[in-house]
C-alpha positions in Angstrom: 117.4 42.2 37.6 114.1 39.9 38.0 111.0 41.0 38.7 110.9 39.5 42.2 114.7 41.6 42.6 112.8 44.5 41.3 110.0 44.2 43.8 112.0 44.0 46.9 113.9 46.8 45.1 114.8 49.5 48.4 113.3 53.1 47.4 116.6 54.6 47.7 118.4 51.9 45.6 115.5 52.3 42.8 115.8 56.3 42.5 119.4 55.7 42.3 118.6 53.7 39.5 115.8 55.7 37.8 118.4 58.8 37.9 120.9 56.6 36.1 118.7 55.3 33.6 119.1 52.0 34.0 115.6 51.1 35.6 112.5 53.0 34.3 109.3 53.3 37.2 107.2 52.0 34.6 109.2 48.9 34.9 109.2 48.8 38.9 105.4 49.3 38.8 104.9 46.5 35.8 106.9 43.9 38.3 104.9 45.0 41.4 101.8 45.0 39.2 102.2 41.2 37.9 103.2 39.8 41.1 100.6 41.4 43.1 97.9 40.5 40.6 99.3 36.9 40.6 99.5 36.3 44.4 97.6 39.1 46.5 94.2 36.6 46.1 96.5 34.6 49.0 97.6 37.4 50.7 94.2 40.4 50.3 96.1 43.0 51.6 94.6 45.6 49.3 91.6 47.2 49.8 91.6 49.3 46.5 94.4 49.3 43.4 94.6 52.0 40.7 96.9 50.5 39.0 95.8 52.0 35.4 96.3 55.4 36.8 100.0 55.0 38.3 100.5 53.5 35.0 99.9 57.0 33.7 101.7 58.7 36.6 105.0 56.2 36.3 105.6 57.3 32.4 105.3 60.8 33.3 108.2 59.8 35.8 110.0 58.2 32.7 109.6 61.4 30.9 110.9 63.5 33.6 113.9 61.7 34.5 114.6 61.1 29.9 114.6 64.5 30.1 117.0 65.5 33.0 114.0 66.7 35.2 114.2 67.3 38.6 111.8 65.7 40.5 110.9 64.9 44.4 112.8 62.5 46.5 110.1 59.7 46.0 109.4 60.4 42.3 108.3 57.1 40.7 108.3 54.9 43.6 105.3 53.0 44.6 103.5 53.9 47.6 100.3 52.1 49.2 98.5 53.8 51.0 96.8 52.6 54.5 92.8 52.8 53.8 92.4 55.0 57.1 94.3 58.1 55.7 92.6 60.3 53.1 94.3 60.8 49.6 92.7 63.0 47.2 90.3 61.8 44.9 89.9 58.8 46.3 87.8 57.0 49.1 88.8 56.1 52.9 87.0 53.6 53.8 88.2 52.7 57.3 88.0 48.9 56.5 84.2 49.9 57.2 80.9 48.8 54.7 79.6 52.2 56.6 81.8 53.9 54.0 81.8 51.6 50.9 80.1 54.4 48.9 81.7 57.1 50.5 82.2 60.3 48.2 86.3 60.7 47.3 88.3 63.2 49.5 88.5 66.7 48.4 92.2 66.7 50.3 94.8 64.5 51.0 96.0 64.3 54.4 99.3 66.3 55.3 101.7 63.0 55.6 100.0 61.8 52.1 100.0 65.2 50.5 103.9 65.5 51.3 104.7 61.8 49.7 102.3 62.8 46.9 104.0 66.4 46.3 107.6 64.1 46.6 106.7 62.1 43.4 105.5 59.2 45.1 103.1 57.0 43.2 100.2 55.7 45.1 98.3 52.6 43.1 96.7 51.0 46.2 95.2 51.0 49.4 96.2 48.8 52.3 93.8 46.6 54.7 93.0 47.6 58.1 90.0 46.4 60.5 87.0 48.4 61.0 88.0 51.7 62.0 91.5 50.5 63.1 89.9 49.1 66.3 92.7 46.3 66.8 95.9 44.7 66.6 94.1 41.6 63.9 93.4 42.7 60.3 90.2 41.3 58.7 86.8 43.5 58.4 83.7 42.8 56.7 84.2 45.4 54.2 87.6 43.4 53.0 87.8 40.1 54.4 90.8 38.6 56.3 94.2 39.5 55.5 97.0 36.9 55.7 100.2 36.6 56.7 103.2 36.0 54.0 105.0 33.8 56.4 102.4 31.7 57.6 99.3 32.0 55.4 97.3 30.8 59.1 98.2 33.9 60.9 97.8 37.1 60.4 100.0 40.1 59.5 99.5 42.2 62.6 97.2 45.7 62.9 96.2 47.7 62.0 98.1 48.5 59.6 98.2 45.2 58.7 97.8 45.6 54.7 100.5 47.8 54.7 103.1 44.8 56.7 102.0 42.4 54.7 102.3 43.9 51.2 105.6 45.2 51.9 106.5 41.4 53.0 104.7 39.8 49.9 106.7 42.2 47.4 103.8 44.2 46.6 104.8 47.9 47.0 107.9 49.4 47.5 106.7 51.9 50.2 103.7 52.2 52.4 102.0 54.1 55.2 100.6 53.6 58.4 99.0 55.1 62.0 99.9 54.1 65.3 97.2 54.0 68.5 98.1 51.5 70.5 101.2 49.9 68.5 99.7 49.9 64.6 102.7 50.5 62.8 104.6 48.7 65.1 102.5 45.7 65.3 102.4 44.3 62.2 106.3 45.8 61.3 107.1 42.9 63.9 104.5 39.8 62.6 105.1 40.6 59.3 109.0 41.1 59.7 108.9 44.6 58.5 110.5 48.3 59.6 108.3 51.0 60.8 108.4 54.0 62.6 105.9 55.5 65.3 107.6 59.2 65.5 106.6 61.9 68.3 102.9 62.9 68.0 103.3 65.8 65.8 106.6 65.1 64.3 104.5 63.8 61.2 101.6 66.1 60.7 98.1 64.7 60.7 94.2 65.5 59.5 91.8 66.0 61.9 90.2 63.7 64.5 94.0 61.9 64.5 96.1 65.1 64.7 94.0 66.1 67.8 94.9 62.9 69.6 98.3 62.6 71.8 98.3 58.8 71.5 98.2 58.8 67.7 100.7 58.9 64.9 101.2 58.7 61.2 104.7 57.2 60.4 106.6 54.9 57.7 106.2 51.8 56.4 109.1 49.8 54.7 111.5 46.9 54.7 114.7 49.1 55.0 115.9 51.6 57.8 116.8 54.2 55.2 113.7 53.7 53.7 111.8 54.8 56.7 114.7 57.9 57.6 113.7 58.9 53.6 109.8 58.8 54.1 110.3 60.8 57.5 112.7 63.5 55.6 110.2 63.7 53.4 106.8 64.3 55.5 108.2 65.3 58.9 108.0 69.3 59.9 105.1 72.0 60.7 102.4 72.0 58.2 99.5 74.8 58.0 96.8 72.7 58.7 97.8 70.4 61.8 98.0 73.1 65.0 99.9 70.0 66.7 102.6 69.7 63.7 106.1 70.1 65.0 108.2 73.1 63.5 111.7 71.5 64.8 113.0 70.8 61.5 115.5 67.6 61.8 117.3 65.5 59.4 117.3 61.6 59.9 120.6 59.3 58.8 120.1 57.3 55.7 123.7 55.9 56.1 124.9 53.7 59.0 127.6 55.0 61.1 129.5 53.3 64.1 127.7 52.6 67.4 130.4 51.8 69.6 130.1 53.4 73.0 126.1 53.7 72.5 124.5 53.1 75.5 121.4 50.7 75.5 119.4 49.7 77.8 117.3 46.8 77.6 114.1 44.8 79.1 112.2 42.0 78.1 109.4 42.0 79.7 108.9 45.2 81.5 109.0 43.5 84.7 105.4 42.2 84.6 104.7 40.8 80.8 104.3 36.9 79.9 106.7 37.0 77.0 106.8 33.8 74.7 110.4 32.2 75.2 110.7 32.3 71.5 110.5 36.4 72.0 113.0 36.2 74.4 115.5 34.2 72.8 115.0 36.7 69.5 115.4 39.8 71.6 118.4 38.7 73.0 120.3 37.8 70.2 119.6 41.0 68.5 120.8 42.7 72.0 123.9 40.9 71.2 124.1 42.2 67.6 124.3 45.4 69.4 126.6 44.2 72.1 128.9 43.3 69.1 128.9 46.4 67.3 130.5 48.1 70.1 127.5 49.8 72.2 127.4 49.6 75.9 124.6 47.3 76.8 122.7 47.0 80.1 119.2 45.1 81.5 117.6 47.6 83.6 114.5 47.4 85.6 111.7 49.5 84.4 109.9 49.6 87.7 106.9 49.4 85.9 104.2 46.4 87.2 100.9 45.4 85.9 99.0 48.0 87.7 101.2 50.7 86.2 99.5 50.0 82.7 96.4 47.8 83.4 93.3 48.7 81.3 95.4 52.0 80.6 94.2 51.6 77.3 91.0 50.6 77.8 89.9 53.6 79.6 91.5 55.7 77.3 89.3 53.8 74.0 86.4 54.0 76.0 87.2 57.8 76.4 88.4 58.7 73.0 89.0 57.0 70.2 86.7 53.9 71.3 83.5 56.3 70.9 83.1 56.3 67.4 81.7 52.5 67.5 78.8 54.3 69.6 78.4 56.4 66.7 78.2 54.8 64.4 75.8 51.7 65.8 73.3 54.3 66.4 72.4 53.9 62.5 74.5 51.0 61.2 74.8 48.1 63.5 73.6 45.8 60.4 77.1 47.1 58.7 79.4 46.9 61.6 81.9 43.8 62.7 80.9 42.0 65.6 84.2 43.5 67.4 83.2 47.0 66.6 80.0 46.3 68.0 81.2 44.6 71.3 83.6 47.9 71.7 80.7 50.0 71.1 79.0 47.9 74.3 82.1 48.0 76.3 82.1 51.6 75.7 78.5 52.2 76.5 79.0 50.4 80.0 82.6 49.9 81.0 83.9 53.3 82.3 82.7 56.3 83.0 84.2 60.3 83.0 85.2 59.7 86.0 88.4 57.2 84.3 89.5 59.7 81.6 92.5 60.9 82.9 93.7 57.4 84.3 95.7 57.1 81.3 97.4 60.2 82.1 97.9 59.7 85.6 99.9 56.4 84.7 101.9 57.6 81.6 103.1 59.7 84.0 104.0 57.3 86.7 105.4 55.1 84.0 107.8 57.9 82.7 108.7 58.8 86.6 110.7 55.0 86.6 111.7 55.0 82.2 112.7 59.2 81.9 115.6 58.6 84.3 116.8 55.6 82.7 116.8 57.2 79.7 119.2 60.4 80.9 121.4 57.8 81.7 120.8 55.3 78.1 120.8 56.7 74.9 118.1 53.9 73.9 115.9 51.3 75.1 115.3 48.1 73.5 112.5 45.4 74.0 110.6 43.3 72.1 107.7 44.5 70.0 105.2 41.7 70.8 105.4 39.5 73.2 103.5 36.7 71.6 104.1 35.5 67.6 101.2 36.9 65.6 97.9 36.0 66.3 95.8 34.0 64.3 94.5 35.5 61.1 90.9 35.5 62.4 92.0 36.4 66.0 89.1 37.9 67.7 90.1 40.7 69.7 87.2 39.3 72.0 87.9 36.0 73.0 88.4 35.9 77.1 90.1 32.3 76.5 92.8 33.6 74.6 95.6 32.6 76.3 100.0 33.2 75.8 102.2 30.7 76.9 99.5 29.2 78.0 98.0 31.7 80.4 95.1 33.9 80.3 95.4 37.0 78.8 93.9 39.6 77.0 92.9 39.5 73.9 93.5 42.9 72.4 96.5 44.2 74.6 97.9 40.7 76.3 100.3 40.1 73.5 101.7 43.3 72.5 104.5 45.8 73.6 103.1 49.0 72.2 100.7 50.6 73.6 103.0 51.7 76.4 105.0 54.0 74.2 101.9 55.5 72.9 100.8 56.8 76.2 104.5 57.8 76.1 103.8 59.4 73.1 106.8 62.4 73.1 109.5 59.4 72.6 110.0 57.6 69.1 110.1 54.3 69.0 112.0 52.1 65.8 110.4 48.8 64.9 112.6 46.4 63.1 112.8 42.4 62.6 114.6 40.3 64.9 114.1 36.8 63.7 111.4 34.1 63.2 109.6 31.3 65.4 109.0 28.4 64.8 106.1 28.6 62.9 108.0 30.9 60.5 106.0 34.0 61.7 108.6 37.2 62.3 109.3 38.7 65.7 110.8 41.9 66.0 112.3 44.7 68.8 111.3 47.9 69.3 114.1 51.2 69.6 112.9 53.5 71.9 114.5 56.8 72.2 114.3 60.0 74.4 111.6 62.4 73.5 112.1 64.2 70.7 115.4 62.0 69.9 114.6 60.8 66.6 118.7 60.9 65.4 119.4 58.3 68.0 116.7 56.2 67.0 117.6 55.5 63.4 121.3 55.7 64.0 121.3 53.0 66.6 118.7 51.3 63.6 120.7 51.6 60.9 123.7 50.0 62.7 121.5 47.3 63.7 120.2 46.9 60.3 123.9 46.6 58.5 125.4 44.2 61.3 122.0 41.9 60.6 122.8 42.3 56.4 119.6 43.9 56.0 116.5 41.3 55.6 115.1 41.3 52.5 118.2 41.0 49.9 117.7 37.1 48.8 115.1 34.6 48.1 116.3 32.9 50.8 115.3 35.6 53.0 112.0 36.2 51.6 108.1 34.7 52.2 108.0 31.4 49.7 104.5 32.7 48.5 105.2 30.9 45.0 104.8 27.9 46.5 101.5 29.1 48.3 
């Protein structure tokens, strides 16, 4: 096996190896190690590496699986981490200078702590903008991040690092949090798989386990990677009061479909979505079609007023505040986005608007919840626009999509609805490429709580497509970047 097999090596398939003796971590971390060394300065999707130190923590691997050991699910496998969650020892800088010198955590977060306590081997940080304020990935504190595909645009946000080094080869697993579509978004413009779960499926450290719009999920470039990770760091934990106890185990194995009933919509009834998104999203509603589910375009009943500025309220509210915070003291350290979200924030909305989101998740689910009693899934695209640019400011009132006006953070993404939704999971997977080589992908959306479905209808998808990261062919030509 190569080292560029090795480093688009599944996690399964690798501790299937390691447990056979016939592939040791410390090779698997060598190969990520030398190809991320050699190409990353095109890519920067890492924030921090400690590469010395999973050198250490790969031999102890060895030894424990020379020895006949048992170990965790993960033990071995290379995990990046997304530089928003804390991890033990280490820094969290929130893609912010604010916290360039920040002190190292005392505690990993819950969803780390269980991949850590699995055997996973965490030897980097991943990329994300300032204080994961947008769907772009590039910061002052780490520069721009680029997309494997198409080193002019970017890899999505914002877990962007995370998208992009699981595209480029560089880790075998990562993590990532989801606002306003941050898994999701860069799964799809980097052509990768992730997983926003229920809020409190995947516990959480404090401000984010407080929040109903946010979630911690899986990062990875296989369906049964993801269904692994979530096996792994899904269920009640002592320090998250919103953890889930509902114990449930995901499919790692595809099983037949046919009879599934899908629904699908491409553009929600009111979204510009590029043609290229369209023609994408329909053939992989076909792939479906062809594995034997039951597949039906349904009308969402949802229109432009149902969702406008839905999230903008809710930023300005919540999770937007922090920007206030934090220019009080550090403007001089701050991106020019954070500080225009601090502004908007100071002088868009008042107290009045904070339960606007609520009011219209709830008439959004009044028009989905039925469909969904009737549908076992719901499939739609993930963005409705290609990635953006890889310096996309989130900012810029000319952006336009297909050539209309639109907004620049939320104009051409499909997320953010399912995170005001946030009781129902939602599977991000690849469905193809524009033109310009960047990926597209759908979204899975499943009943609340209905997390089975999700990756069973998935993992069907994923064998009828023949999986998409199993040949050169079907990989980012960054050697010839």
């Amino acid at each position: 096996m190569t080292d560029d097999e090795l480093c688009y090596l599944p996690a399964i398939d690798a501790t299937a190896l390691f447990k056979s003796r016939k592939l040791s971590p410390v090779e698997l971390l060598e190969a990520i190690s030398n190809r991320s060394h050699k190409l990353n300065p095109i890519i920067n999707c890492f924030a921090e590496q400690y590469f010395e130190e999973a050198r250490s923590n790969a031999k102890s691997a060895e030894a424990s699986y020379a020895s006949g050991q048992e170990g965790g699910a993960l033990l071995g496998i290379p995990l990046a981490v997304k530089d928003a969650q804390r991890v033990k020892n280490k820094r969290t800088t929130h893609g912010s200078l604010i916290f360039k010198n920040a002190a190292p955590e005392d505690h990993s977060d819950p969803m780390v702590e269980r991949l850590e306590n699995a055997g996973a081997n965490i030897f980097a940080r991943t990329t994300t903008p300032e204080f994961c304020l947008t769907g772009a990935c590039h910061s002052r504190a780490w520069g721009v991040t680029h997309n494997p595909w198409n080193l002019e645009y970017g890899p999505g946000g914002s877990s962007g690092g995370s998208g992009a080094a699981l595209a480029s080869g560089f880790t075998t697993l990562a993590t990532g949090t989801d606002i306003g579509g941050s898994i999701r978004i860069p799964a799809s413009a980097s052509g990768v798989v992730g997983f926003k779960p229920p809020h409190g499926r995947n516990p959480d450290g404090p401000p984010s386990n407080f929040d109903r719009f946010n979630h911690c999920g899986p990062m990875t470039r296989t369906v049964a990677d993801a269904a692994l990770m979530q096996n792994i760091t899904a269920g009640v934990h002592a320090r998250d009061h919103d953890s889930l106890r509902t114990q449930i185990k995901l499919p790692t194995k595809a099983a037949s479909i046919k009879g599934m009933k899908i629904a699908y919509s491409i553009d929600f009834g009111y979204v510009n979505v590029d043609p290229e998104i369209r023609t994408n999203t329909l053939a992989a509603i076909d792939i479906f079609r062809a594995a034997g589910a039951i597949v039906e375009e349904v009308d969402l009943g949802w229109t432009v007023a149902v969702d406008h500025d839905c999230m903008h309220w809710y930023n300005a509210m919540n999770f937007g505040r922090q920007t206030i915070w934090h220019q009080e003291k550090s403007a001089h350290l701050m991106t020019d986005y954070a500080i225009r979200m601090a502004e908007s924030v100071r002088h868009g909305s008042t107290m009045d608007d904070i339960h606007k989101p609520w009011a219209r998740a709830n008439a959004m689910y009044q028009t989905l919840g039925p469909i969904l009693e009737t549908h076992e899934v719901l499939i739609c695209p993930t963005l409705n626009s290609p990635a953006v640019k890889a310096n996309h400011d989130p900012w810029d009132h000319s952006f336009t999509v297909n050539g209309k006006k639109a907004d620049p953070e939320y104009g051409w993404v499909m997320t953010h609805q399912f995170n005001m939704l946030h009781n129902l999971p939602v599977l991000a997977v690849p469905s193809g490429h524009a033109a310009n080589a960047v990926p597209t992908g759908i979204q899975i959306v499943g009943r609340s709580f209905d997390d089975e479905t999700v990756f069973r209808a998935g993992l069907a998808y994923e064998r009828e497509c023949g999986g998409w990261y199993n040949s050169p062919a079907t990989r980012p030509k960054l050697n010839k970047g």
